[in-house]
C-alpha positions in Angstrom: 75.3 120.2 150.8 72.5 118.4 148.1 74.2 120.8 145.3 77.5 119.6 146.4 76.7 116.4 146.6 75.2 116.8 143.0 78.2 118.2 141.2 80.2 115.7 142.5 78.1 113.2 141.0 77.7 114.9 138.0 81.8 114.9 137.9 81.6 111.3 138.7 79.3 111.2 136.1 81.8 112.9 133.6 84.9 111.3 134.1 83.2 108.0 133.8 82.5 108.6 130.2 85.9 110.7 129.4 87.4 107.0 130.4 84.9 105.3 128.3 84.9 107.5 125.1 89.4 107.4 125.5 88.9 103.3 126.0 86.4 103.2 122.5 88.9 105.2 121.1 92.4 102.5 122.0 95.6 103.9 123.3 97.3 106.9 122.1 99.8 105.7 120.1 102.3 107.8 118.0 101.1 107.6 115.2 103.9 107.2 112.6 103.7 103.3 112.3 100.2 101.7 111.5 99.6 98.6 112.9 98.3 95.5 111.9 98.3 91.8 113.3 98.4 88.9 111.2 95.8 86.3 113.0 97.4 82.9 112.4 99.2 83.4 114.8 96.8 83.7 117.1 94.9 80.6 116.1 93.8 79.8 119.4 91.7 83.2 119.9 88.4 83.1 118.1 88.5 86.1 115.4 86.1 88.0 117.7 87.6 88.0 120.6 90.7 88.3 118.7 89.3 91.8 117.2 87.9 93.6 120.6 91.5 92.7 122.0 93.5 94.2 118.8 91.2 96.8 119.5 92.1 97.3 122.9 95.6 97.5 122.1 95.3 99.9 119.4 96.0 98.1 116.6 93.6 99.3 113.6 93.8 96.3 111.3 93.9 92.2 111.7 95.4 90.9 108.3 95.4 87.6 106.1 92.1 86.7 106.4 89.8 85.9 103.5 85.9 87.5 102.6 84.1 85.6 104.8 86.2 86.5 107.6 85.7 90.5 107.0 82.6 91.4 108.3 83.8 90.2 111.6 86.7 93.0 112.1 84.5 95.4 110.5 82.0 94.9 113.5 85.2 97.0 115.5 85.8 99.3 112.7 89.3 97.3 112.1 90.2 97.1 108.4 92.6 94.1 106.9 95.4 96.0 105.8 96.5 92.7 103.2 93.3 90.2 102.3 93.6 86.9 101.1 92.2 85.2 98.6 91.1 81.3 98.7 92.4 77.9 96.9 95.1 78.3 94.6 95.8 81.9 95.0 96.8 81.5 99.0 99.2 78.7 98.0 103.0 79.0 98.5 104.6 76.6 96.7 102.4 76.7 93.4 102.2 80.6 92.3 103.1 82.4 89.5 106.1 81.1 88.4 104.5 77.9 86.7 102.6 78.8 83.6 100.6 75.4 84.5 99.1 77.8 87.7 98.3 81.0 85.9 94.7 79.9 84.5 93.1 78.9 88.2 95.6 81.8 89.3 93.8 84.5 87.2 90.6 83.1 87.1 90.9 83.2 91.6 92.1 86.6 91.5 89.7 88.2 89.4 86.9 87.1 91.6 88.6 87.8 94.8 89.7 91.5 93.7 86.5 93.1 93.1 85.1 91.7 96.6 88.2 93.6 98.7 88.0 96.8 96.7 84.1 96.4 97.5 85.4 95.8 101.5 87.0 98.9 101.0 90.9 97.3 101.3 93.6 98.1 98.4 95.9 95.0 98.6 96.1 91.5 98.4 98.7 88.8 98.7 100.4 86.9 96.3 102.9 83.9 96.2 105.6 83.2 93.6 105.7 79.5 93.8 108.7 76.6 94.6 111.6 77.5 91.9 111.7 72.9 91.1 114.8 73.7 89.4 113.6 76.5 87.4 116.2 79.5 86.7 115.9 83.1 88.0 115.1 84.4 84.8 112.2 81.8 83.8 110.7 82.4 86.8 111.1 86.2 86.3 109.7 85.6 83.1 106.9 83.4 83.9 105.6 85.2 86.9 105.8 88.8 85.1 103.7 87.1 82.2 101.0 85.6 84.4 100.9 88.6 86.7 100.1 91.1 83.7 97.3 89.4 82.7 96.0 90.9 86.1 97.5 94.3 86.1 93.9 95.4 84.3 91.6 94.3 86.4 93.5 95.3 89.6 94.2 98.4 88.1 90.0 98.9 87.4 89.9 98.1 91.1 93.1 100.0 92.3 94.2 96.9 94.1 97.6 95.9 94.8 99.3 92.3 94.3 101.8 92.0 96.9 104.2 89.5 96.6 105.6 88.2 99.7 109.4 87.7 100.3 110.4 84.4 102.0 113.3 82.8 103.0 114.1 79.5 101.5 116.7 78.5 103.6 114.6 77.6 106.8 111.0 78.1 106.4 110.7 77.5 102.6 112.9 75.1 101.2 113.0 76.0 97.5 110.5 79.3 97.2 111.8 81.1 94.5 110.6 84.9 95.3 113.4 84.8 98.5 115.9 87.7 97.8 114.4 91.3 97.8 116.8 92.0 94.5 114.8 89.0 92.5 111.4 90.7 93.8 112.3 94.2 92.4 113.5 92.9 89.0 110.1 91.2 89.1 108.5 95.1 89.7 110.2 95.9 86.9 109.3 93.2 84.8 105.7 93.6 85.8 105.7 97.4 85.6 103.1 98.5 86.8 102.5 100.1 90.6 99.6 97.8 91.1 102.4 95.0 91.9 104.7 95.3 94.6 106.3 93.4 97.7 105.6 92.3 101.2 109.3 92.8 103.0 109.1 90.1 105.6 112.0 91.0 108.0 112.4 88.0 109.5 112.4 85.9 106.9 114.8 88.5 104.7 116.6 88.7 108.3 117.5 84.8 107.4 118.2 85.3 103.7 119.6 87.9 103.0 120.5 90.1 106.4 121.8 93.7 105.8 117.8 94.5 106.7 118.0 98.6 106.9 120.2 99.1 104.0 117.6 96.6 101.7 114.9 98.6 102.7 116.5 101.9 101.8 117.4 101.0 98.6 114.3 98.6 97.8 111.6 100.6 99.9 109.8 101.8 96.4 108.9 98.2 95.5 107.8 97.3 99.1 103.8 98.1 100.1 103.6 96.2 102.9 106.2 94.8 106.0 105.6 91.8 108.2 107.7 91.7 111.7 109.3 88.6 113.8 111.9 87.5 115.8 115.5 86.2 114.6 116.0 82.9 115.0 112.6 81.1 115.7 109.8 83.8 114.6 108.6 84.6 118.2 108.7 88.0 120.4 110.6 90.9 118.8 112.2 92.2 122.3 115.7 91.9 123.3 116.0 88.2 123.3 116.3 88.1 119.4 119.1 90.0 117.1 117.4 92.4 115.5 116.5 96.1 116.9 113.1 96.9 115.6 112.7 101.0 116.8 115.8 100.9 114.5 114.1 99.4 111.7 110.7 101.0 111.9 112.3 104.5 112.0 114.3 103.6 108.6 110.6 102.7 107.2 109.4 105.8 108.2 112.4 107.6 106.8 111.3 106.1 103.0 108.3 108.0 103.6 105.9 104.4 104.1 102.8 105.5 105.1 101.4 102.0 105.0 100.7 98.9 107.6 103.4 96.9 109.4 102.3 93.4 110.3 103.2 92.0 113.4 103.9 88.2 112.2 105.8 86.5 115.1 104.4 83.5 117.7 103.9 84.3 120.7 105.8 81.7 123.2 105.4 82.8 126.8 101.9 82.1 127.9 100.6 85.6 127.2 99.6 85.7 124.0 98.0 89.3 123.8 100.8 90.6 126.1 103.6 89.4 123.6 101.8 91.4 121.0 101.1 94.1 123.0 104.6 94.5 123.7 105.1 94.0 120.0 103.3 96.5 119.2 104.9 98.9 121.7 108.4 98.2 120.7 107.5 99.4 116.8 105.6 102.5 117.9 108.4 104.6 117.6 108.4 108.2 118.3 
């Protein structure tokens, strides 16, 4: 009866920490997407408590955060699949396409680069600027001329400028980097696979639409996704227009092997639950 009563404690004992060693490791997820969480929308959650949930949930990286945020996440062995950087190089409106920017520009980037190759990331994000009037082609020009300037140091570091896609028609007024075809004949002005793109569906949802077919022909310019909800940027379930399993399985058929951002705001209360869900829907099979 005592050694009975032993081994069942001693199997007690084990499935106790077979539930906490599968909890330390997150959910089993599939496998094919990997996920990441953009925090501002989750302004409300302190970064902390904001990682150990992620965590939870099974995301492995919280993204747009800047240096002195990454030691936090790396406390719960989360990385930050796209970095920021801090004054003029996180601004949206002045970016790249204004020769009067490229100075602070280059002189912001070549300090921030070094410190996320030494955090162990390989991107971080860049903005092209408001057009004010300025033509495609200037601001083609312009941005490909300020962005080269950078190509050798992020090439030193083998870190990636990403250049987000926005939509200027709701979000944006007048952000010049808004159509995915303007973003790759900035690639190729550029040349160099050290600058690429940051497809954000539900702003190019907006723009541009025809969201599968962009990504198929564009997906070789494209290092990094950001998800939301069509119209008004929250959950990306069936109350919005677009089908994401759809979406991430033409991702994965490009052969992306990179981090999709969940980038909507939460609207029902449950903050963690929306992106929990938001996660789920994207975890395709």
């Amino acid at each position: 009866m005592a050694a009975a009563a032993g081994l069942g404690t001693f199997s007690s004992s084990l499935a106790e920490a077979f539930a906490a060693s599968r909890e330390a490791l997150g959910p089993q997820l599939n496998g094919k997407i990997n996920h990441s969480v953009c925090k501002w929308c989750y302004s409300k959650i302190p970064l902390e408590t904001f990682a150990q949930e992620c965590k939870k949930i099974g995301l492995t990286s919280i993204e747009l955060l800047g240096p002195e945020e990454w030691p936090v996440i790396k406390k719960y062995g989360l990385t930050c699949a796209l970095p920021w950087g801090e004054g003029l190089t996180r601004s949206i409106d002045k970016g790249f396409n204004d020769p009067k920017n490229h100075e602070e520009l280059i002189k912001g980037f070549e300090d921030v680069i070094p410190k996320v190759r030494a955090a162990g990331y390989d991107k971080i994000i860049c903005f092209s600027g408001n057009r004010r009037g300025m033509s495609d082609y200037d601001g083609i020009r312009n941005c490909a001329e300020g962005i080269r300037k950078l190509i050798p140091t992020a090439e030193k570091h083998n870190v990636t400028l990403v250049m987000e896609l926005l939509n200027s028609k709701v979000n944006h007024k007048d952000y010049m980097c808004d159509r995915t075809e303007w973003g790759a004949a900035l690639c190729e002005a550029v040349g160099s696979e050290k600058f690429k793109l940051l497809y954000d569906i539900y702003h190019m949802q907006i723009q541009e639409g025809d969201v599968i077919a962009t990504i198929k022909k564009y997906h070789k310019y494209i290092a990094h996704y950001h998800t939301g909800g069509v119209p008004g940027r929250h959950e990306i379930d069936e109350t919005q227009e677009l089908y994401y399993p759809a979406i991430m399985k033409a991702i994965v058929e490009t052969g992306y092997k990179g981090f999709v951002g969940q980038e909507f705001v939460p609207s029902r209360g449950d903050d963690l639950a929306s992106l929990k869900q938001g996660v789920t829907i994207c975890d395709i099979a």
